[in-house]
CHARMM internal coordinates of N, CA and C (Angstrom, degrees):
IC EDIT
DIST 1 N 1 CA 1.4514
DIST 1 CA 1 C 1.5286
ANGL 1 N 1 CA 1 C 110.89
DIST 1 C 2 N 1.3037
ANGL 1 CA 1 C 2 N 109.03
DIHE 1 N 1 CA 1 C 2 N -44.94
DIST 2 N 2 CA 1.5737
ANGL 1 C 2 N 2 CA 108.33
DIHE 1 CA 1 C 2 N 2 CA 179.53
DIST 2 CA 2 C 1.6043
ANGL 2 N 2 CA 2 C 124.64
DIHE 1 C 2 N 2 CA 2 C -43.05
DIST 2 C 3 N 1.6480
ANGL 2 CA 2 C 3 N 92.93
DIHE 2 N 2 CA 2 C 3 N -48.67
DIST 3 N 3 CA 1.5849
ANGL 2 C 3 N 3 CA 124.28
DIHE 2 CA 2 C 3 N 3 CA -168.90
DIST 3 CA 3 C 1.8341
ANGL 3 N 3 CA 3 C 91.17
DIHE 2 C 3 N 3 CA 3 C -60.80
DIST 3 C 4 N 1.0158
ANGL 3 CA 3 C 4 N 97.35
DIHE 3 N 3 CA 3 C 4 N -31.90
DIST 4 N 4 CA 1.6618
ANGL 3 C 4 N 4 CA 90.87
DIHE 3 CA 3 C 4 N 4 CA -165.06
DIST 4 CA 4 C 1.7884
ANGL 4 N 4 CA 4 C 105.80
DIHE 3 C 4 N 4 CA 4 C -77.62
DIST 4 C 5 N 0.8404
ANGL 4 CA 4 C 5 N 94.29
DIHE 4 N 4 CA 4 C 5 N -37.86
DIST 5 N 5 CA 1.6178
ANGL 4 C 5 N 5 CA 113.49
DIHE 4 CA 4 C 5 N 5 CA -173.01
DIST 5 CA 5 C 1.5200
ANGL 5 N 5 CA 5 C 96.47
DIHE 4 C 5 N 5 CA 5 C -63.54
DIST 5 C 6 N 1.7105
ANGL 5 CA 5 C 6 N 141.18
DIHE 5 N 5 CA 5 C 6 N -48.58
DIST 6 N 6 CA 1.0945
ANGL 5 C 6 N 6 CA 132.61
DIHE 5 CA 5 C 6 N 6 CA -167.58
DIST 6 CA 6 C 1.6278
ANGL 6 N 6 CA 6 C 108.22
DIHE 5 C 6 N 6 CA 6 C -85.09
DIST 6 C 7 N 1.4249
ANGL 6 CA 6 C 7 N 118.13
DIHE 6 N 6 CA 6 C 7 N -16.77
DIST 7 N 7 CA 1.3038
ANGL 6 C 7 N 7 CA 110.81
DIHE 6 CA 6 C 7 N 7 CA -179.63
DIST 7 CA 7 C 1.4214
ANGL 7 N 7 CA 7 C 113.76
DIHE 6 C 7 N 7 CA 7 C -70.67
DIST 7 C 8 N 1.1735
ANGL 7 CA 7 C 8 N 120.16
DIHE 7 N 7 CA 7 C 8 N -3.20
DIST 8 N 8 CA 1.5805
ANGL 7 C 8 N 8 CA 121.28
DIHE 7 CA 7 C 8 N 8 CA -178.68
DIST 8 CA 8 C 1.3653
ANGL 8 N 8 CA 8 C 112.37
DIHE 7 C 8 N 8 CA 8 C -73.24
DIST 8 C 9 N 1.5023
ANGL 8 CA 8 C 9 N 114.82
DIHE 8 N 8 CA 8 C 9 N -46.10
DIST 9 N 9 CA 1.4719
ANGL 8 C 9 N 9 CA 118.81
DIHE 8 CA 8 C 9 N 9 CA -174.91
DIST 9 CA 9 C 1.6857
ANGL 9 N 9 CA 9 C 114.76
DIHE 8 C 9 N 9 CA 9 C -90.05
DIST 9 C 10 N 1.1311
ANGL 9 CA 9 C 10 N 119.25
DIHE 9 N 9 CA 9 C 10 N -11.41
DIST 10 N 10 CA 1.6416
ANGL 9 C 10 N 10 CA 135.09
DIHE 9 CA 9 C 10 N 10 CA -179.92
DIST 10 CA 10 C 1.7264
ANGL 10 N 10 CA 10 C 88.60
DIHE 9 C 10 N 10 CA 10 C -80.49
DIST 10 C 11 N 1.6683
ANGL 10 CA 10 C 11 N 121.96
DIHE 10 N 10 CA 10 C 11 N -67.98
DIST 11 N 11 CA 1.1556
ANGL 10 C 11 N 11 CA 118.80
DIHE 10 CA 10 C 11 N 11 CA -169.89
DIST 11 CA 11 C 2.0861
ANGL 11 N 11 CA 11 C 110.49
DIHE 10 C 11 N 11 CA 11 C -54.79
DIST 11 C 12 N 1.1134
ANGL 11 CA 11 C 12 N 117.12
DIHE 11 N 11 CA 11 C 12 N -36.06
DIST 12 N 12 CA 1.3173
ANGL 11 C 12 N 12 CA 129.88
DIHE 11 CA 11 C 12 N 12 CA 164.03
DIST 12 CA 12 C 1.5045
ANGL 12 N 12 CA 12 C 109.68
DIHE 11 C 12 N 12 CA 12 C -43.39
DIST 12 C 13 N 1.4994
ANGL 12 CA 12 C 13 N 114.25
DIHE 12 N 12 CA 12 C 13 N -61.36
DIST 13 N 13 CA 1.4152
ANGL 12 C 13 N 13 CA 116.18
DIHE 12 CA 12 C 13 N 13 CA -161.85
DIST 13 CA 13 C 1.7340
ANGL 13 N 13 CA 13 C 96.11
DIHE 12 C 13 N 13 CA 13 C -78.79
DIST 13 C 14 N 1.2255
ANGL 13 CA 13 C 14 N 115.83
DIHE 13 N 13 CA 13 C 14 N -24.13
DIST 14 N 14 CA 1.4744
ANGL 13 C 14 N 14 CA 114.02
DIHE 13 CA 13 C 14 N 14 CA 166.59
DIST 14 CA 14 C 1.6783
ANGL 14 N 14 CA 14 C 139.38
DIHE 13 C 14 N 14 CA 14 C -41.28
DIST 14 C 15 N 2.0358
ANGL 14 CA 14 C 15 N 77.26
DIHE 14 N 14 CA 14 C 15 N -51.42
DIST 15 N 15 CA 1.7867
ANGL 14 C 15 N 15 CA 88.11
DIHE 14 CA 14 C 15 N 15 CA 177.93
DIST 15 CA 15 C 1.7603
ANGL 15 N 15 CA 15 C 105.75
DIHE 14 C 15 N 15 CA 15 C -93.87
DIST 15 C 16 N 1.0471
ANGL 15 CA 15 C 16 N 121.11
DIHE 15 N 15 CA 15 C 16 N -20.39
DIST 16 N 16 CA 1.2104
ANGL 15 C 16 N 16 CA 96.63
DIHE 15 CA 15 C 16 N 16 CA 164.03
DIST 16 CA 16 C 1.5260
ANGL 16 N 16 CA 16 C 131.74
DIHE 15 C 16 N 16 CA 16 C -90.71
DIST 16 C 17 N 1.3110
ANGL 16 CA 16 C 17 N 109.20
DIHE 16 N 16 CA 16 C 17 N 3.71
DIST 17 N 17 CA 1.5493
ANGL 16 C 17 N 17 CA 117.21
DIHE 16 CA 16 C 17 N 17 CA 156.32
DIST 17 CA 17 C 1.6127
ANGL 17 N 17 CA 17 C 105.62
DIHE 16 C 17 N 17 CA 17 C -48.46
DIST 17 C 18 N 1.4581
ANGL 17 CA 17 C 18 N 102.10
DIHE 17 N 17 CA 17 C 18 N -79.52
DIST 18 N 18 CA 1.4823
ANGL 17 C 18 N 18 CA 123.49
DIHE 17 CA 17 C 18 N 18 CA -173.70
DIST 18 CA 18 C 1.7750
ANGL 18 N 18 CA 18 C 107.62
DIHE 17 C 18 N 18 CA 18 C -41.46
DIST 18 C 19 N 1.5679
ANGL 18 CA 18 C 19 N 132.54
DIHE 18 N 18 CA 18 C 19 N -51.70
DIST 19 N 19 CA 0.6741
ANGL 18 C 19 N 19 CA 135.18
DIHE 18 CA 18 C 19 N 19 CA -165.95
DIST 19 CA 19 C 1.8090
ANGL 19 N 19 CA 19 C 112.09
DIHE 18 C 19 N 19 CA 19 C -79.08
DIST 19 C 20 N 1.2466
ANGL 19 CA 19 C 20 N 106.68
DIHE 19 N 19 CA 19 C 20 N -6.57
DIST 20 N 20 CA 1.9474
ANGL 19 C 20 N 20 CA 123.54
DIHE 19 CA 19 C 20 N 20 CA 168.55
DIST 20 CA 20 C 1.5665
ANGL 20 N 20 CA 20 C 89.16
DIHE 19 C 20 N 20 CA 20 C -87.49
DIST 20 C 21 N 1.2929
ANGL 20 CA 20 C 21 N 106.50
DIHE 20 N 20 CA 20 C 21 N -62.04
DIST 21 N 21 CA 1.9437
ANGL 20 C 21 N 21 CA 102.84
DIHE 20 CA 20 C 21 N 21 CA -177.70
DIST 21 CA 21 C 0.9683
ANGL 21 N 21 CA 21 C 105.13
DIHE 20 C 21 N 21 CA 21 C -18.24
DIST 21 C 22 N 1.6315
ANGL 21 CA 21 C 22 N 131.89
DIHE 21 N 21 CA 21 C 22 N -82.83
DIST 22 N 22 CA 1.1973
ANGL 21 C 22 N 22 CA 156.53
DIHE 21 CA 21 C 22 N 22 CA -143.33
DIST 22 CA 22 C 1.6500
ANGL 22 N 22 CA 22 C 95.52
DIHE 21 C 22 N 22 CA 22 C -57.97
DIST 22 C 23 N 1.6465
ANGL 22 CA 22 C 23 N 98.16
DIHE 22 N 22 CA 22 C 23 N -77.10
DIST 23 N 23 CA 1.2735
ANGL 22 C 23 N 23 CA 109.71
DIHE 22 CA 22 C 23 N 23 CA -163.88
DIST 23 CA 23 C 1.9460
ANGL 23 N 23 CA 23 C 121.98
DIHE 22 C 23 N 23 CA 23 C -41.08
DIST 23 C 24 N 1.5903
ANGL 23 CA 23 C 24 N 105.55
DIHE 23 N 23 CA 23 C 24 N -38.05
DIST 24 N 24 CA 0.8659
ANGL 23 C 24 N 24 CA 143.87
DIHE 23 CA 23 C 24 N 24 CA 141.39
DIST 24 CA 24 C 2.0709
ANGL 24 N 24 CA 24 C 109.41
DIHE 23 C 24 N 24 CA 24 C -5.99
DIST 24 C 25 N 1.4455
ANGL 24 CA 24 C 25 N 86.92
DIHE 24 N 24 CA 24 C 25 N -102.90
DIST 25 N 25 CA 1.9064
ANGL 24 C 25 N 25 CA 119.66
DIHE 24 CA 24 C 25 N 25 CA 159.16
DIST 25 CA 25 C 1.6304
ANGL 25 N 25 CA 25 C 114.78
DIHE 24 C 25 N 25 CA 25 C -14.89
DIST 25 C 26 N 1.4128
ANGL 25 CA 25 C 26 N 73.85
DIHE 25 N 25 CA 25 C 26 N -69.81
DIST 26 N 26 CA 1.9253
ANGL 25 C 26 N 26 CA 91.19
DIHE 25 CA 25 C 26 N 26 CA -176.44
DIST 26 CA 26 C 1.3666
ANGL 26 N 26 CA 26 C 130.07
DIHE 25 C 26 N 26 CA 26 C -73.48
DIST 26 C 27 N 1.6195
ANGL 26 CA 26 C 27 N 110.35
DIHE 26 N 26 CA 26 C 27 N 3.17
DIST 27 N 27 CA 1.4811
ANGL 26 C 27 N 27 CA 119.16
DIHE 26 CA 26 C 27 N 27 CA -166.24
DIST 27 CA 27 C 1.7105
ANGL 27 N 27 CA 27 C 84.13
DIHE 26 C 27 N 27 CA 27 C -114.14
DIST 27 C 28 N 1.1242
ANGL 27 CA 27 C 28 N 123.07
DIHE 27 N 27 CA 27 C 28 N -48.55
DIST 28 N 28 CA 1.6237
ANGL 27 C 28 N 28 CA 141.41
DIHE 27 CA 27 C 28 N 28 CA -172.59
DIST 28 CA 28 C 1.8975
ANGL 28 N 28 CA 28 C 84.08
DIHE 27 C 28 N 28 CA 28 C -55.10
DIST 28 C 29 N 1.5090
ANGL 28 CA 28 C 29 N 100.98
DIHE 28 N 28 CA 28 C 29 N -78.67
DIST 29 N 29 CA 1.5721
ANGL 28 C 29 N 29 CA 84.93
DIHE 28 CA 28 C 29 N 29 CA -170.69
DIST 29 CA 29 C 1.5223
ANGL 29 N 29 CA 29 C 137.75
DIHE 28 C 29 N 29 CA 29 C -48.13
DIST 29 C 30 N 1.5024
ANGL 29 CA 29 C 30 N 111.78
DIHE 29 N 29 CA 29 C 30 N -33.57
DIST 30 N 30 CA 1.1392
ANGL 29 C 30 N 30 CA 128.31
DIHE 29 CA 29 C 30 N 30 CA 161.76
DIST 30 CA 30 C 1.4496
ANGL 30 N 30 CA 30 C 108.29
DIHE 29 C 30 N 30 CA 30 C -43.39
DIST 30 C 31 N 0.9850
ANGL 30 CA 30 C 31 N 125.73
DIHE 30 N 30 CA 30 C 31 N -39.14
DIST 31 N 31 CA 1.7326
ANGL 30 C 31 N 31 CA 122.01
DIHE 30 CA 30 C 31 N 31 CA -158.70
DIST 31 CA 31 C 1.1862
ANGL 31 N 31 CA 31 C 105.25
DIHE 30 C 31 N 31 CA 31 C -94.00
DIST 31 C 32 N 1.1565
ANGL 31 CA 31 C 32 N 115.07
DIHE 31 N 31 CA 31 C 32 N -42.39
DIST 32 N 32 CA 1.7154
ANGL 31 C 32 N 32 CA 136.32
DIHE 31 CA 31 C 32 N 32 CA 166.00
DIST 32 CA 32 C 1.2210
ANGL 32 N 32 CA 32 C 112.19
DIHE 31 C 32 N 32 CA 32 C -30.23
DIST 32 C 33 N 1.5694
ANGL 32 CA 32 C 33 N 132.07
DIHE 32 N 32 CA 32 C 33 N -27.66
DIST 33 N 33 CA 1.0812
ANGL 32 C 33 N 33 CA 114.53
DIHE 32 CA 32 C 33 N 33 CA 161.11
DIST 33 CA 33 C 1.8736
ANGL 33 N 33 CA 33 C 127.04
DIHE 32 C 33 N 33 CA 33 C -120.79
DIST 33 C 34 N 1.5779
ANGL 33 CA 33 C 34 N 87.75
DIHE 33 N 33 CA 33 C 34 N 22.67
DIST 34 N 34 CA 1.6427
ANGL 33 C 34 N 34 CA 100.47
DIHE 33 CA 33 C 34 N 34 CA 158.24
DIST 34 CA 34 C 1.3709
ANGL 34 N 34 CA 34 C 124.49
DIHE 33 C 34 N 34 CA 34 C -60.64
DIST 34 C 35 N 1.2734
ANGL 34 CA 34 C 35 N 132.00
DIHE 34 N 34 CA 34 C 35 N 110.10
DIST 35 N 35 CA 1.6237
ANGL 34 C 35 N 35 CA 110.08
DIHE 34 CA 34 C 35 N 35 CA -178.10
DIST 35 CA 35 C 1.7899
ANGL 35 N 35 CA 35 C 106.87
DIHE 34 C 35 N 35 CA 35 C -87.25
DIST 35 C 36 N 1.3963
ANGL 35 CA 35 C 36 N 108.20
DIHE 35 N 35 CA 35 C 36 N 156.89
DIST 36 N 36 CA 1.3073
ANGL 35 C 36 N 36 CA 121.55
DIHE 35 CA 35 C 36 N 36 CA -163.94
DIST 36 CA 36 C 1.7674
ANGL 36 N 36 CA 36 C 114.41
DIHE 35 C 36 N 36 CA 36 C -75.80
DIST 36 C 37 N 0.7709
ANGL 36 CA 36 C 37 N 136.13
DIHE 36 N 36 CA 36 C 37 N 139.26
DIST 37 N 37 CA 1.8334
ANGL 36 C 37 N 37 CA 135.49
DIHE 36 CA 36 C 37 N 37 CA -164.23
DIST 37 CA 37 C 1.6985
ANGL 37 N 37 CA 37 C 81.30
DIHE 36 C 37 N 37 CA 37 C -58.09
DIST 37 C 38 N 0.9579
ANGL 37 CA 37 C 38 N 143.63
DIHE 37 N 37 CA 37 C 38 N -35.97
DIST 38 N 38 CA 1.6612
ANGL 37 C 38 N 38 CA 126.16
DIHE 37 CA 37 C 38 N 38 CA -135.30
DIST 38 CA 38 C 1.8493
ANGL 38 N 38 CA 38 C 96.36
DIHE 37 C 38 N 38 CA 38 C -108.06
DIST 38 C 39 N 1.8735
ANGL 38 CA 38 C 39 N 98.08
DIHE 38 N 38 CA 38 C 39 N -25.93
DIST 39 N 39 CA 1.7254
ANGL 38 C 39 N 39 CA 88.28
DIHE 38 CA 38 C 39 N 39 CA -173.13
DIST 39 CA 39 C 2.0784
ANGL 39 N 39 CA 39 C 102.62
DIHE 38 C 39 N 39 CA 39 C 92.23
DIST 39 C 40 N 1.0042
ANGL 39 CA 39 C 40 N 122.48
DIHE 39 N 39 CA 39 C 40 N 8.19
DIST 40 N 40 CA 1.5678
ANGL 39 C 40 N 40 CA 133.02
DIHE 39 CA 39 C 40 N 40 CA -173.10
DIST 40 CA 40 C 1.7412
ANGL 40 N 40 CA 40 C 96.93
DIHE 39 C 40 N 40 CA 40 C -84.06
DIST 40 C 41 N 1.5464
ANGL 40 CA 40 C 41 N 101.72
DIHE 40 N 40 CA 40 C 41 N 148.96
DIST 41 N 41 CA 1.1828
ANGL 40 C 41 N 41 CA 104.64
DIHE 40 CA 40 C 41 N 41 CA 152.17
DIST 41 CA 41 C 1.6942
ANGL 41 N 41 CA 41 C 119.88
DIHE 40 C 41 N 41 CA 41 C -124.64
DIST 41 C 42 N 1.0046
ANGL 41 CA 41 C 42 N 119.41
DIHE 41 N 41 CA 41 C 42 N 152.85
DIST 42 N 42 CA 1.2674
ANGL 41 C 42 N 42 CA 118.15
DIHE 41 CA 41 C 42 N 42 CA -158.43
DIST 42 CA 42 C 1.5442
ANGL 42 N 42 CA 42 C 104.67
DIHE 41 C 42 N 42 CA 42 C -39.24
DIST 42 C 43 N 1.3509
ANGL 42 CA 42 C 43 N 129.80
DIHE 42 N 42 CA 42 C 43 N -46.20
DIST 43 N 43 CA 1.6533
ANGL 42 C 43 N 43 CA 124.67
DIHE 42 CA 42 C 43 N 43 CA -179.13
DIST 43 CA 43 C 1.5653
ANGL 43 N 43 CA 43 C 87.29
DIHE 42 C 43 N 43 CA 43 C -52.16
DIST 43 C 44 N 1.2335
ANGL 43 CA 43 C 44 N 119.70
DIHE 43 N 43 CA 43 C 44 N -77.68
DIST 44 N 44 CA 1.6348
ANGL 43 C 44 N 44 CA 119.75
DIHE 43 CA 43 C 44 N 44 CA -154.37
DIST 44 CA 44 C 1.7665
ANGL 44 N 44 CA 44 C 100.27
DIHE 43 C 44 N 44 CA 44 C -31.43
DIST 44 C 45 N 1.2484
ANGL 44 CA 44 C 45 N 113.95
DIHE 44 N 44 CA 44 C 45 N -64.01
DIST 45 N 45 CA 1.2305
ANGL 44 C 45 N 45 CA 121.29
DIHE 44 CA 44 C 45 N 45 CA -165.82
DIST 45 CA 45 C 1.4837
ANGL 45 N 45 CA 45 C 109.24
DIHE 44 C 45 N 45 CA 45 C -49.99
DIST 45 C 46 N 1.4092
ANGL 45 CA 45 C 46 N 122.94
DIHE 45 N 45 CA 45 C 46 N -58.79
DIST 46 N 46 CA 1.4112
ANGL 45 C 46 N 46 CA 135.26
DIHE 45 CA 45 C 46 N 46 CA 175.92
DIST 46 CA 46 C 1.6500
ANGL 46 N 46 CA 46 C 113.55
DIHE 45 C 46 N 46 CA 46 C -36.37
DIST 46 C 47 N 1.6848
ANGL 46 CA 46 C 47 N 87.25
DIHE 46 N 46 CA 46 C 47 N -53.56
DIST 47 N 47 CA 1.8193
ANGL 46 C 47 N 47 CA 91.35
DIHE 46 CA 46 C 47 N 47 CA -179.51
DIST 47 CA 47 C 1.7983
ANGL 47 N 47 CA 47 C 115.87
DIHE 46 C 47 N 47 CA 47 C -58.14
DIST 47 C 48 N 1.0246
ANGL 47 CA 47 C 48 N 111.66
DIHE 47 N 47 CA 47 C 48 N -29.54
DIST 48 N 48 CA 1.4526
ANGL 47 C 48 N 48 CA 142.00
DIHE 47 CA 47 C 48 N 48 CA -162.31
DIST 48 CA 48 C 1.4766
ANGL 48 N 48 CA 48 C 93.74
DIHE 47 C 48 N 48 CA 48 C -64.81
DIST 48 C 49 N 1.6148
ANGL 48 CA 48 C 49 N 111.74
DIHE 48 N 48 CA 48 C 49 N -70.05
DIST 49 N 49 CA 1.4666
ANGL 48 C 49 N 49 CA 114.24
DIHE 48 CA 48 C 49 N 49 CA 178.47
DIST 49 CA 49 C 1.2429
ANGL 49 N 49 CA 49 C 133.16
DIHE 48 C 49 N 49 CA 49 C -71.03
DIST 49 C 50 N 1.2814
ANGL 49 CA 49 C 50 N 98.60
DIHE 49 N 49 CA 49 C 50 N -27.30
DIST 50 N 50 CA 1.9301
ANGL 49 C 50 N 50 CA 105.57
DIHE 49 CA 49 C 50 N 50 CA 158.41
DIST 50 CA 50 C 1.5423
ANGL 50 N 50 CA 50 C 108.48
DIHE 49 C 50 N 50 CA 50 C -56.23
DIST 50 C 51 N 1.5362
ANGL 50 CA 50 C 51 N 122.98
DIHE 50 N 50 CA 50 C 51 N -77.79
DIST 51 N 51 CA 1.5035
ANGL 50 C 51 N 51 CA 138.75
DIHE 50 CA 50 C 51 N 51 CA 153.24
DIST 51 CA 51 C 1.4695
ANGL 51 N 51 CA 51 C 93.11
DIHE 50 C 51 N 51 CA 51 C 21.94
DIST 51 C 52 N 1.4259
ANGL 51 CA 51 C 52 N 91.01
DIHE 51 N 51 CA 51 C 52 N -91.74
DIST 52 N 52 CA 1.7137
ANGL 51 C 52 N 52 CA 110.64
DIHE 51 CA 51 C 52 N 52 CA -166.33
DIST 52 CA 52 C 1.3181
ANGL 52 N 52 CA 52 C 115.94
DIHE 51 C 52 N 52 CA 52 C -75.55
DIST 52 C 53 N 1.2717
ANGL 52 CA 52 C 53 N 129.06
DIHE 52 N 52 CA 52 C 53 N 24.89
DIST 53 N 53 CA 1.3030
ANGL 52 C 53 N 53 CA 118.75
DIHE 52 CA 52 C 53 N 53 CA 151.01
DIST 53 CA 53 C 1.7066
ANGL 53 N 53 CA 53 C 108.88
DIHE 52 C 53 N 53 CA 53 C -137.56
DIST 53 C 54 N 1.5382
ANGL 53 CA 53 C 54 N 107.80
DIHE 53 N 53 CA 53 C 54 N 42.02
DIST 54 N 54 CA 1.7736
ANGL 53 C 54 N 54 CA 119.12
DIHE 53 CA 53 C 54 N 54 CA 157.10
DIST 54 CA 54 C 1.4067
ANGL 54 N 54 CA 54 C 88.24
DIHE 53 C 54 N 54 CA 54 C 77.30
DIST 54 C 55 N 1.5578
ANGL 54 CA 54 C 55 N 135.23
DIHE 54 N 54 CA 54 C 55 N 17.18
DIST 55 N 55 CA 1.8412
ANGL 54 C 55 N 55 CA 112.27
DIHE 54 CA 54 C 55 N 55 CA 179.91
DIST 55 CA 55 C 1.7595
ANGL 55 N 55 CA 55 C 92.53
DIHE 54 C 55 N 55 CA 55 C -106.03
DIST 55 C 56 N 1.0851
ANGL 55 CA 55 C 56 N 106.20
DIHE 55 N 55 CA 55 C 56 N 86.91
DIST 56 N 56 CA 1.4298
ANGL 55 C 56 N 56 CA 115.92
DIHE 55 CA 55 C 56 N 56 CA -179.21
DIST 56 CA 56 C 1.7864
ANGL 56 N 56 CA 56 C 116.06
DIHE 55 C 56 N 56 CA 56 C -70.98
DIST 56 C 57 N 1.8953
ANGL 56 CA 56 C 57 N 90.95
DIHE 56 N 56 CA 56 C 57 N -62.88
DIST 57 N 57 CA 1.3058
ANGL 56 C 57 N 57 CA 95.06
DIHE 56 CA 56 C 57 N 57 CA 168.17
DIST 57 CA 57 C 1.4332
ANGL 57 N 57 CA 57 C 143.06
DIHE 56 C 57 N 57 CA 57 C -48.03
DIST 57 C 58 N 1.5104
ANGL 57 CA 57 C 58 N 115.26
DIHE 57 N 57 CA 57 C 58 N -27.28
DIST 58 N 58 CA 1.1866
ANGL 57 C 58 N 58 CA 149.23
DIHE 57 CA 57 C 58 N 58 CA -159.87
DIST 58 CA 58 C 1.7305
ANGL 58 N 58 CA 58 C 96.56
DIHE 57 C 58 N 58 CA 58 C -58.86
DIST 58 C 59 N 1.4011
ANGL 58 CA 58 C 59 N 147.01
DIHE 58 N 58 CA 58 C 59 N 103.22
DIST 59 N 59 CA 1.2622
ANGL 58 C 59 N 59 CA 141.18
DIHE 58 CA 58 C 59 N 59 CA -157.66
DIST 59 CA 59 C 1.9331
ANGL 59 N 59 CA 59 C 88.36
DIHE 58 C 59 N 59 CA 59 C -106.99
DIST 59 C 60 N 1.7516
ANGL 59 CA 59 C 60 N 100.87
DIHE 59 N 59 CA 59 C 60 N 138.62
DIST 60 N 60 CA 1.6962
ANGL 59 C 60 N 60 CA 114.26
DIHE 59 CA 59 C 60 N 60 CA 171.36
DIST 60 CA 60 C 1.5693
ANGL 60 N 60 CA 60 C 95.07
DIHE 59 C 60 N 60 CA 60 C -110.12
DIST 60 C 61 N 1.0428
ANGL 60 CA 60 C 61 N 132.85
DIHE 60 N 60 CA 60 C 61 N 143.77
DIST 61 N 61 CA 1.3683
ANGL 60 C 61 N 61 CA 163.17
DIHE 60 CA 60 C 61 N 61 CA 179.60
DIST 61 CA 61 C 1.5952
ANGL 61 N 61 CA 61 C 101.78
DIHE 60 C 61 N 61 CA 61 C -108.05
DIST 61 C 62 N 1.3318
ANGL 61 CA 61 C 62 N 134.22
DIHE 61 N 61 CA 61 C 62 N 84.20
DIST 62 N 62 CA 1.4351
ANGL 61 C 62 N 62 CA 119.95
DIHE 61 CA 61 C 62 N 62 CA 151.29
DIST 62 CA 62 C 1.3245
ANGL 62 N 62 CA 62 C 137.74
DIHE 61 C 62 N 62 CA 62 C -73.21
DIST 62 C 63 N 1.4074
ANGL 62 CA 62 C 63 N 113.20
DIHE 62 N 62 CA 62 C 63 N 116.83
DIST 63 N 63 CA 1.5957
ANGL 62 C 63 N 63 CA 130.34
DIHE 62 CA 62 C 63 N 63 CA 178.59
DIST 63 CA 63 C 1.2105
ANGL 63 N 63 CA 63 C 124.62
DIHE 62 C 63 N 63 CA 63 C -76.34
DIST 63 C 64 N 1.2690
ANGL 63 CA 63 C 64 N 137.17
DIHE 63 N 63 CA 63 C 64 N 160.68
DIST 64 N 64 CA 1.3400
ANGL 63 C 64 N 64 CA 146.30
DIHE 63 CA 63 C 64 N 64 CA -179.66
DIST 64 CA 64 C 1.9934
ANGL 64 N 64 CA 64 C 110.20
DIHE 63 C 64 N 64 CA 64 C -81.50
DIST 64 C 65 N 0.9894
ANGL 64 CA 64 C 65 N 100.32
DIHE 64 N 64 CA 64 C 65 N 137.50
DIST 65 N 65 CA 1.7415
ANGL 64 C 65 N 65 CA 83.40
DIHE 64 CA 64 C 65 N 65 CA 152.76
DIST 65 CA 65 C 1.9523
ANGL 65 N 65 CA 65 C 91.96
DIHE 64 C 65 N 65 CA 65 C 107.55
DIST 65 C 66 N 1.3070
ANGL 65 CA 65 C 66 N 105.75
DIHE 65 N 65 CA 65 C 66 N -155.07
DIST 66 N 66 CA 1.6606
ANGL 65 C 66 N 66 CA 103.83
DIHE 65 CA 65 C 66 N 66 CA 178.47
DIST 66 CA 66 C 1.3473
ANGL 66 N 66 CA 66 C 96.56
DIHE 65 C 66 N 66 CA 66 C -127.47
END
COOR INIT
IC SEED 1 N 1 CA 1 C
IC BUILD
């Protein structure tokens, strides 16, 4: 009886996991194809803010993918 009683709120915290996933997903993709006022890509930008605060040495590695 117990077991039964806790699957209610586990199955709850389940679907609204999944349903943040999504929401999550779909806001990311949406934006994904906003282009940025400046024309930057995330390395450019990164290097930019290191740059300007003296971390010269500091090396960014850009990856493929999101």
């Amino acid at each position: 009886m117990y077991s039964n009683i806790m699957l209610i709120p586990i199955l709850l915290a389940f679907g609204l996991s999944l349903w943040a996933q999504f929401r999550v997903k779909g806001t990311f993709n949406k934006y994904t194809q906003v282009p940025n006022m400046y024309g930057l890509t995330g390395h450019d930008a990164a290097r930019r803010m290191l740059d300007a605060n003296g971390l010269y040495d500091i090396p960014i590695e850009p990856v493929r993918g999101r």
